[in-house]
Backbone as CSV, one residue per row, in Angstrom:
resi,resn,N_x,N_y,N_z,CA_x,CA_y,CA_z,C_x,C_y,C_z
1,UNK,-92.015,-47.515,117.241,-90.597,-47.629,117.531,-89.758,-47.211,116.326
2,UNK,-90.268,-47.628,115.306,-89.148,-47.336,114.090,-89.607,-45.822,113.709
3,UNK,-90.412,-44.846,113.875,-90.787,-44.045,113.684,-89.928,-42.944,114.558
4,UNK,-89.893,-43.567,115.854,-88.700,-42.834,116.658,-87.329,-42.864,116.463
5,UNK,-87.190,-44.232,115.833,-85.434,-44.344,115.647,-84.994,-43.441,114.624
6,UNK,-86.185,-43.614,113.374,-86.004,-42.195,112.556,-85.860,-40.951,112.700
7,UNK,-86.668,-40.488,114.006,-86.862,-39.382,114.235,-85.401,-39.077,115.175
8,UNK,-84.529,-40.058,115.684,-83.161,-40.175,116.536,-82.140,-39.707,114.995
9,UNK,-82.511,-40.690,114.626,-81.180,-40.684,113.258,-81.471,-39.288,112.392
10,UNK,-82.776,-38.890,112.358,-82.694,-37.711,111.418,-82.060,-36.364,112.386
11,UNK,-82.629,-36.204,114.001,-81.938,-35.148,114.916,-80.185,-35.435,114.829
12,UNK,-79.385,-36.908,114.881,-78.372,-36.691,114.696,-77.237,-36.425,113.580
13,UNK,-78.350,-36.897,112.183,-78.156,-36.489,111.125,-77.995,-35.107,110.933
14,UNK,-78.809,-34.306,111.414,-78.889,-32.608,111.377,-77.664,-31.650,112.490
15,UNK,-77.521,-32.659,113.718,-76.607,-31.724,114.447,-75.174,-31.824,113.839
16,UNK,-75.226,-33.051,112.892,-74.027,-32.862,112.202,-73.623,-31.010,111.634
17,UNK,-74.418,-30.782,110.786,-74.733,-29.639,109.894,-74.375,-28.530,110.837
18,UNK,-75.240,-28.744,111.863,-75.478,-27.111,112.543,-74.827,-27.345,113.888
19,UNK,-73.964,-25.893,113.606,-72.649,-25.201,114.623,-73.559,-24.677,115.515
20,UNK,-72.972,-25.179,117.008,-73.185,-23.872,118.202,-72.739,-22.600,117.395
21,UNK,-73.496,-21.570,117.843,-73.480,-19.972,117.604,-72.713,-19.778,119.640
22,UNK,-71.709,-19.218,119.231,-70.977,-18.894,120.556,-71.009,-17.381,120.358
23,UNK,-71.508,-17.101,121.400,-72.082,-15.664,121.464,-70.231,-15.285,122.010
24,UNK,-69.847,-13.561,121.307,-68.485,-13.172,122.061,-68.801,-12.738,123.001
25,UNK,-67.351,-12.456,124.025,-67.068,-11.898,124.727,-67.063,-10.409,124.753
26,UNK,-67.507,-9.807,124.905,-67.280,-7.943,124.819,-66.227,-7.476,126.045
27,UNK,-65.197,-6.590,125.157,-64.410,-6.487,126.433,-64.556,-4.987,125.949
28,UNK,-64.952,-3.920,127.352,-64.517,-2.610,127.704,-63.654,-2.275,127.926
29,UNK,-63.198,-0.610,127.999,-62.058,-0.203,129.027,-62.981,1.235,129.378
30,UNK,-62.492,1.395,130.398,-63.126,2.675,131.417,-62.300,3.199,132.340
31,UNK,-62.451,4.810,131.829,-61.043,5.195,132.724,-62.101,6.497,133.875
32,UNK,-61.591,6.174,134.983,-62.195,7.247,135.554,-61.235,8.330,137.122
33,UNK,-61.723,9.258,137.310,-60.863,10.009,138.256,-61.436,10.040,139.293
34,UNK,-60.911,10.020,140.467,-61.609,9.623,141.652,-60.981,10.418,142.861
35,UNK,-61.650,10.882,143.878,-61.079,11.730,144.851,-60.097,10.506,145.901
36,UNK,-59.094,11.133,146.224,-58.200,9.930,147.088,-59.177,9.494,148.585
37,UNK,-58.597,8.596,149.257,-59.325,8.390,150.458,-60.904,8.577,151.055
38,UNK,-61.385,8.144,149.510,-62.825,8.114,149.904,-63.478,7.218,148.840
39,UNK,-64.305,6.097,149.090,-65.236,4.868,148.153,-66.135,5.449,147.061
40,UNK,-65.854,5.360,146.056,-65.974,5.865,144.625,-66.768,5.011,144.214
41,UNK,-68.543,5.390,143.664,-68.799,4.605,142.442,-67.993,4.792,141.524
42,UNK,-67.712,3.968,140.340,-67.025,3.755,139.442,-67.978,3.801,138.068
43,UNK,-68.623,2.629,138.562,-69.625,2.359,137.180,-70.603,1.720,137.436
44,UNK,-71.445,1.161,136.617,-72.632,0.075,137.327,-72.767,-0.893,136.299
45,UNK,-73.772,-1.757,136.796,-73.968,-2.737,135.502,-75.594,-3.025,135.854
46,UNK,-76.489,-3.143,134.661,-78.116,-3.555,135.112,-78.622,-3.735,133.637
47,UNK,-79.946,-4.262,133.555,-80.343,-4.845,132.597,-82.167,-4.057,132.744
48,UNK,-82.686,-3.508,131.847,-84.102,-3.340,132.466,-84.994,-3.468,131.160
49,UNK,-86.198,-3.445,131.496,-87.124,-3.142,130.109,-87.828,-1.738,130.473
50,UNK,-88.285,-1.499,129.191,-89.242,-0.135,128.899,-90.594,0.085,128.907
51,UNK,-91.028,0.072,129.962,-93.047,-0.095,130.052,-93.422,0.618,128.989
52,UNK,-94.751,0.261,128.890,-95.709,0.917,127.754,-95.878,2.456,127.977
53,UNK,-95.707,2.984,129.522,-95.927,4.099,129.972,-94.464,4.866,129.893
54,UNK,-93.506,4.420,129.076,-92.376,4.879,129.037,-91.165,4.972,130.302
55,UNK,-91.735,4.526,131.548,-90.940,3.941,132.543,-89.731,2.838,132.173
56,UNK,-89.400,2.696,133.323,-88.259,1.745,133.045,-88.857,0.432,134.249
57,UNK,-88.375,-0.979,134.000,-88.360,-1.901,135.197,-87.141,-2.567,134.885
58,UNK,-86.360,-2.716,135.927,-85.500,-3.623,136.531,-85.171,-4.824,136.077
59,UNK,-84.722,-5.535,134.784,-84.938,-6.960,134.546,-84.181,-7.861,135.478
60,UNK,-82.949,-7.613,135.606,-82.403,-8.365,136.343,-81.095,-7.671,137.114
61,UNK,-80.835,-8.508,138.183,-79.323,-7.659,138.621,-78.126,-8.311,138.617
62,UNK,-77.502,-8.451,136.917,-76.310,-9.771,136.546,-75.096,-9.495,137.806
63,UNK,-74.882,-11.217,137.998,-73.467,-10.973,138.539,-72.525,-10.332,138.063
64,UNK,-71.589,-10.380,139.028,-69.972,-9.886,138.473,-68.869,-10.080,139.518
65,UNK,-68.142,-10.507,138.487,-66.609,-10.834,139.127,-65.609,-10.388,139.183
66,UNK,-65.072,-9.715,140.428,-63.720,-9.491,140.079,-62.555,-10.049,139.601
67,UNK,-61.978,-9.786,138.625,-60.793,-11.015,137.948,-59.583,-10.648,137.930
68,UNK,-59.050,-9.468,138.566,-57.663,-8.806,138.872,-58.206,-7.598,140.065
69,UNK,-57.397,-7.834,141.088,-57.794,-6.691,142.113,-56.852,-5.692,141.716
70,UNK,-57.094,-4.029,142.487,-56.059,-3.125,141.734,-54.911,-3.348,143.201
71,UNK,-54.034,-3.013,142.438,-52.820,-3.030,143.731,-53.237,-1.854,144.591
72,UNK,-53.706,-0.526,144.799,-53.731,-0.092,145.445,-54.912,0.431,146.004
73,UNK,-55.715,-0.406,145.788,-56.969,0.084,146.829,-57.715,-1.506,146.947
74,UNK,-59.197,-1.209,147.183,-59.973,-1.934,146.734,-61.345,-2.082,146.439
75,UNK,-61.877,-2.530,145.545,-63.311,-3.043,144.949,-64.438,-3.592,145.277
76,UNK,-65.457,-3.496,145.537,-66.417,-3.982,146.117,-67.523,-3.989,145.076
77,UNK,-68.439,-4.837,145.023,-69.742,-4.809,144.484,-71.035,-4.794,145.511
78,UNK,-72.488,-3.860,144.549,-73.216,-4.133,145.794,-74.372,-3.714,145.025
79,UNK,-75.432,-3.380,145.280,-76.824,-3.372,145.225,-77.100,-1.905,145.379
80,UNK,-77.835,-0.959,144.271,-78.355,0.342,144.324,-78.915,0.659,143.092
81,UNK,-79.752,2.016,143.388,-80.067,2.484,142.502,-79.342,3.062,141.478
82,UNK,-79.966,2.995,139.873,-79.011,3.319,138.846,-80.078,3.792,138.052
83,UNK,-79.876,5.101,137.745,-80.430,5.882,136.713,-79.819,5.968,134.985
84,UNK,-80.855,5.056,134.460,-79.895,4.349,132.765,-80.597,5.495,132.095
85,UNK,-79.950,6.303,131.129,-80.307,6.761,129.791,-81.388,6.332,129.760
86,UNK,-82.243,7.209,129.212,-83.869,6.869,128.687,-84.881,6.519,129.510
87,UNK,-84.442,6.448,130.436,-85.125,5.797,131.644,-85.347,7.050,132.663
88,UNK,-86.712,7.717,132.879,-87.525,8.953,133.441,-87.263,8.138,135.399
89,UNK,-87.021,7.259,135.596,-87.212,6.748,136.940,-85.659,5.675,137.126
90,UNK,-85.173,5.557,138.194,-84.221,4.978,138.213,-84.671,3.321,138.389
91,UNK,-83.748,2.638,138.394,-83.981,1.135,138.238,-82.788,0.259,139.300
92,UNK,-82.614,-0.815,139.958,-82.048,-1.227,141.082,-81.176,-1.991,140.208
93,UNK,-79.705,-2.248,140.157,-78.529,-2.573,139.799,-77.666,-2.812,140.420
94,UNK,-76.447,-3.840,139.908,-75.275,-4.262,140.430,-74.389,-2.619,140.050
95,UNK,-74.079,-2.236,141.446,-72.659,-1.050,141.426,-71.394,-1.795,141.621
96,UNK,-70.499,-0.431,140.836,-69.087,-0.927,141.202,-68.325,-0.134,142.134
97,UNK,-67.714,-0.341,143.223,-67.218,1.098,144.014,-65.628,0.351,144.260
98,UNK,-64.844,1.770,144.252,-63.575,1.287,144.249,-63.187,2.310,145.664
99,UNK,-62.231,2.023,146.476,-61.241,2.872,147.041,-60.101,2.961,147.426
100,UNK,-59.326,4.037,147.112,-58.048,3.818,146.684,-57.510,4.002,148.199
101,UNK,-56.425,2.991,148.607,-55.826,2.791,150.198,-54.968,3.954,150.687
102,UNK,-55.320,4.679,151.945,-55.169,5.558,152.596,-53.792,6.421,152.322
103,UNK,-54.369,7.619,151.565,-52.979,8.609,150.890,-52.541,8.143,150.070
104,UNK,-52.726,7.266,148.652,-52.504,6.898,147.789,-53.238,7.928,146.926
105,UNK,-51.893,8.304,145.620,-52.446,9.323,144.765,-51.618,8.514,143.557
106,UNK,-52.151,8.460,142.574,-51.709,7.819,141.214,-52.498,7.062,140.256
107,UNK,-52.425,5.972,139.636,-52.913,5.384,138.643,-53.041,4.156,139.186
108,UNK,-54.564,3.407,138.934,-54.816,1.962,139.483,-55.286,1.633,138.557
109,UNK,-55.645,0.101,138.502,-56.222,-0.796,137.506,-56.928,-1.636,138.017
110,UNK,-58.500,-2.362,138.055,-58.999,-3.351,137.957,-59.770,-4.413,137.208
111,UNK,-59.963,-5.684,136.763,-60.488,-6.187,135.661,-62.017,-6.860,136.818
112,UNK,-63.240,-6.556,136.338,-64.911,-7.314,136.304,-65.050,-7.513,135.464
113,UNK,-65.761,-9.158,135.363,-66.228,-9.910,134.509,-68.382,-9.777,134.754
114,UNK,-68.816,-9.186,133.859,-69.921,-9.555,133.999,-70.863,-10.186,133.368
115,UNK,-71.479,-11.014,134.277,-71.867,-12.415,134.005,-72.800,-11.907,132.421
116,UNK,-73.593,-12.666,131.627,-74.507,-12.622,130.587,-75.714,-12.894,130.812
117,UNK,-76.683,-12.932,129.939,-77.712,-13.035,130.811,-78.726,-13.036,129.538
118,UNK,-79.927,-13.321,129.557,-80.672,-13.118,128.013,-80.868,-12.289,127.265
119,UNK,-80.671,-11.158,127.704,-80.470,-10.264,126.999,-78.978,-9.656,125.952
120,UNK,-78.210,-9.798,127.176,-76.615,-9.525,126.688,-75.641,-10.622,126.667
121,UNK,-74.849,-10.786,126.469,-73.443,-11.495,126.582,-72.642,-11.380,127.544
122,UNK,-71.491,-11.767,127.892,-70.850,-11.617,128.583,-69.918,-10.729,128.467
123,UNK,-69.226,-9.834,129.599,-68.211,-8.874,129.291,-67.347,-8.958,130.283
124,UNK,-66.219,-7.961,129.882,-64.879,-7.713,130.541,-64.610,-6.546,130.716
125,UNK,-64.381,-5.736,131.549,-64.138,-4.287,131.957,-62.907,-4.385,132.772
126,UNK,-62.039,-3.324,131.825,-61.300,-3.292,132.609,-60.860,-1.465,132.729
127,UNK,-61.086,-1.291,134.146,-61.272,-0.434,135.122,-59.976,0.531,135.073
128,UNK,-59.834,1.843,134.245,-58.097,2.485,134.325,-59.033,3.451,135.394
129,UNK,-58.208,3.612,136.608,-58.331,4.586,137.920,-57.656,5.768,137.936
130,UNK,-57.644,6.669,138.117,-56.672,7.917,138.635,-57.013,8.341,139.814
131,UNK,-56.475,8.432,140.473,-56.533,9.148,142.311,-56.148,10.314,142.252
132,UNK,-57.316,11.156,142.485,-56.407,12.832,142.792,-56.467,13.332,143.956
């Protein structure tokens, strides 16, 4: 018993000392041009590792949130293939597809939050549109 109370008082003795490490926030911006009246990938988001055979696998497929819709269209998330840099084979990922609302030509904006995950942190993208 007293061997444990020590072992209590020395763990709360120590968390005194040592700070949470709060991983940041990463915030993007991404501007892209998009044909009017038709559903646009935008961008994607995915996480994978690198086999021994130089392939790619899939680690995970992080959420994401939309956190400002654009005024003139709209955003969807969904499930597809995504071909990452370095990667000889594509890998299955969260997409972003936007479309801008019927005969709308100009400049839109949307903000995704995507979730973190063990590998990365969390981020913020925020989405500059052009409709041509």
């Amino acid at each position: 018993m007293r061997r444990l109370l020590a072992t209590i008082g020395l763990l709360i003795a120590l968390s005194m000392f040592v700070q949470p490490i709060a991983l940041a926030q990463q915030q993007r911006q991404l501007r892209r041009i998009v044909p009017r009246d038709v559903e646009t990938r935008v961008t994607w988001s995915s996480t994978w590792t690198v086999n021994a055979d130089g392939t790619c696998t899939g680690a995970a497929i992080v959420p994401l949130t939309l956190m400002t819709s654009p005024k003139h269209g709209t955003v969807r998330f969904d499930v597809g293939d995504i071909r990452e840099r370095n990667c000889p084979n594509s890998t299955r990922g969260a997409i972003v597809l936007y479309k801008p609302n019927p005969g709308f030509v100009g400049e839109d904006e949307f903000v995704y939050q995507r979730a973190g995950d063990f590998q990365t942190t969390a981020s913020t993208v925020d989405v500059l549109i052009n409709v041509q």
